[in-house]
C-alpha positions as CSV (number, residue, x, y, z in Angstrom):
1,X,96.7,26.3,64.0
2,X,94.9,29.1,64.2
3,X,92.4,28.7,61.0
4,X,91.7,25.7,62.1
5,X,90.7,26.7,65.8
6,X,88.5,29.6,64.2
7,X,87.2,27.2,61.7
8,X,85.8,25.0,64.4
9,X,84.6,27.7,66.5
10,X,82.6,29.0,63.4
11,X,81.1,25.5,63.2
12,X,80.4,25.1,66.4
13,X,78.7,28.6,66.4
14,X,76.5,27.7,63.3
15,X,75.9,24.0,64.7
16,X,74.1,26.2,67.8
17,X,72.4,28.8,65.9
18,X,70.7,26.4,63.2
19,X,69.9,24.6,66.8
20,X,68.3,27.4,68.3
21,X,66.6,28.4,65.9
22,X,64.5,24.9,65.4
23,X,63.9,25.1,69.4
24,X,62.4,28.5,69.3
25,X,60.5,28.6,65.6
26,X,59.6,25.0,65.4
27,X,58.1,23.8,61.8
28,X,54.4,23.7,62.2
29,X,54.4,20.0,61.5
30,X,56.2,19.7,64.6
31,X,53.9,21.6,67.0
32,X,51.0,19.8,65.1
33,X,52.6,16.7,66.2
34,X,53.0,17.8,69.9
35,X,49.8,18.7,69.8
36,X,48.2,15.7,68.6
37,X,50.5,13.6,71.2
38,X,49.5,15.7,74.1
39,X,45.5,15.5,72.8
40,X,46.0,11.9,73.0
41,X,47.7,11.8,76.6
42,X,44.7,14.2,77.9
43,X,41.9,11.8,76.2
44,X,43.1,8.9,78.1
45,X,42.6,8.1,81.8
46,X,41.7,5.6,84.5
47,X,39.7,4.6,87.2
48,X,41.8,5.5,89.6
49,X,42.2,9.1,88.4
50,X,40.0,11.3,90.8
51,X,37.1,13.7,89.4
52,X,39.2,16.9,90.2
53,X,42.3,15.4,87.5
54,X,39.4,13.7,85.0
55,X,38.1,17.5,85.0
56,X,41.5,19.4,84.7
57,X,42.2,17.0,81.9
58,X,39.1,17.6,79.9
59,X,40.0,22.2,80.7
60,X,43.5,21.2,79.0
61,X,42.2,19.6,75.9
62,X,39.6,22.6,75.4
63,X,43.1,24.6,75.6
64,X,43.7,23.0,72.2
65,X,40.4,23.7,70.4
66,X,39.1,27.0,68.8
67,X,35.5,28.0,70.4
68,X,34.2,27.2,67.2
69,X,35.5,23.8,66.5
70,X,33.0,21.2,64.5
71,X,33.2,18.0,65.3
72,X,31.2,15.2,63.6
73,X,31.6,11.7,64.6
74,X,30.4,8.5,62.7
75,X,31.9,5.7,64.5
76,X,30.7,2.6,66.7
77,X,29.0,4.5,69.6
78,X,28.9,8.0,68.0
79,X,26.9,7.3,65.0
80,X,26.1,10.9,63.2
81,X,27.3,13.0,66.2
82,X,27.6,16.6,65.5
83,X,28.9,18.9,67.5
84,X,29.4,23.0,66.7
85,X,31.6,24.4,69.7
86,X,34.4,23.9,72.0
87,X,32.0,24.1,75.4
88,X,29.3,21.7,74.0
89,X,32.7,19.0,72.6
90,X,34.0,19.5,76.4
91,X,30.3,18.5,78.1
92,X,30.0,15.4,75.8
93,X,33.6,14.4,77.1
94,X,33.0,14.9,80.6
95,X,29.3,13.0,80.1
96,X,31.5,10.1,78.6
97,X,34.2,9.9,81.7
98,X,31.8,9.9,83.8
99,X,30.6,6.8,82.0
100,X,33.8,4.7,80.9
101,X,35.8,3.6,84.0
102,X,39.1,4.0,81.9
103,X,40.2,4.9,78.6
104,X,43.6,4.2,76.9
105,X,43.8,6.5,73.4
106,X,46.6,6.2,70.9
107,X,47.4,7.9,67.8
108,X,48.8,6.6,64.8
109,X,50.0,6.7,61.2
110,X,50.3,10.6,61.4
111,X,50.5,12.8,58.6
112,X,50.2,16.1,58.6
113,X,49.6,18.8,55.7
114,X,50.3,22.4,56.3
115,X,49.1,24.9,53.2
116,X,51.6,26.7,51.2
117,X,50.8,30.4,53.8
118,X,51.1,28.1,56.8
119,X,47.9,29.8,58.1
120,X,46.0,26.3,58.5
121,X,46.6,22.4,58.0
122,X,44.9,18.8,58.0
123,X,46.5,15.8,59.8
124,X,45.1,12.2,59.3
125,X,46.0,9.4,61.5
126,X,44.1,6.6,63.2
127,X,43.2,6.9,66.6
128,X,43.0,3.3,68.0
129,X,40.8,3.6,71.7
130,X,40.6,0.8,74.2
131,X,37.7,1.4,76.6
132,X,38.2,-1.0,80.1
133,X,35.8,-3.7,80.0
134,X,35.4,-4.1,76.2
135,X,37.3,-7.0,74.5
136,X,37.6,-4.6,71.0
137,X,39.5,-1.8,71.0
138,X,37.9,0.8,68.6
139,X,39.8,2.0,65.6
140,X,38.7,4.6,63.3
141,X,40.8,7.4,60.4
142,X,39.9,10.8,61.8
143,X,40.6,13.8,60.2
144,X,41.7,16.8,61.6
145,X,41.5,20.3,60.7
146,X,43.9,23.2,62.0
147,X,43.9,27.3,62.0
148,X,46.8,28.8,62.2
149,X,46.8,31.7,65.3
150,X,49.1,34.4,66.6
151,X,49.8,32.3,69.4
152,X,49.4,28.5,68.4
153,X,47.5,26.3,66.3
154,X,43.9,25.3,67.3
155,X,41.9,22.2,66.3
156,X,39.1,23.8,64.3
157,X,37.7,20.4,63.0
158,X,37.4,16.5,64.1
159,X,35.9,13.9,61.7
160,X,35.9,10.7,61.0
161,X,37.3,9.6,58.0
162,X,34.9,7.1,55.7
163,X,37.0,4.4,54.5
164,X,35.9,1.7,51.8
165,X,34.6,-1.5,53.9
């Protein structure tokens, strides 16, 4: 009987530490993900959200952005927009809340690429945007580009995605 108890013991002992160790050194795809899902919970809001919690918002999402990120957009609305750093991305999105009453953003058909040193990555998806008071929602393939920090990983790129139509 007792092989059997230590046996399980050892198992259950291995079960946590292979646990553990995914909770505190998560695979990079996985904070990529988190990332991208929290990035899409800060880019949406409503019209009853307050200017105080529109502009807390739009701080946390410059949380996830390197100063330097580039961001060029060529979609409906955003034809050839360019833009070179993290402050002049977070004005643009404060000049468009101030402008759409509500915004509901969703991200889908994720897939993420990490390089073989794990110091930066690219996810794709489709970001499908429906802005209150327009009958379409807006759905466009972004690509995104990420650098690999002592801390965390930082969106150093945004751009659209040209697709044959």
């Amino acid at each position: 009987m007792k092989p059997a108890v230590r046996l399980i013991l050892a198992s259950v002992l291995c079960a946590l530490a292979f646990w553990s160790w995914g909770l505190f050194f998560p695979a990079p795809q996985k904070v990529i993900g988190k990332h991208l899902a929290k990035l899409a919970r800060l880019a949406t809001f409503s019209r009853t959200d307050g200017n105080i919690k529109r502009l807390a918002d739009t701080e946390r999402l410059g949380s996830l952005l390197a100063g330097n990120v580039h961001v060029v957009l060529d979609a409906p609305g955003f034809r050839g927009e360019t833009f070179d750093n993290r402050e002049e991305l977070l004005q643009a999105v404060l000049a468009a809340r101030s402008q759409v009453k509500d915004l509901q953003t969703q991200f889908t058909g994720i897939g993420i690429h990490v390089s073989p040193d794990k110091k930066s990555a690219e996810a794709f998806l489709t970001v499908m945007a429906k802005a209150g008071g327009e009958p379409d929602p807006i759905i466009e393939p972004l690509k995104f580009t990420f650098q690999n920090t002592n801390d965390d990983w930082l969106i150093t790129g945004i751009e659209t995605v040209r697709t044959l139509r």
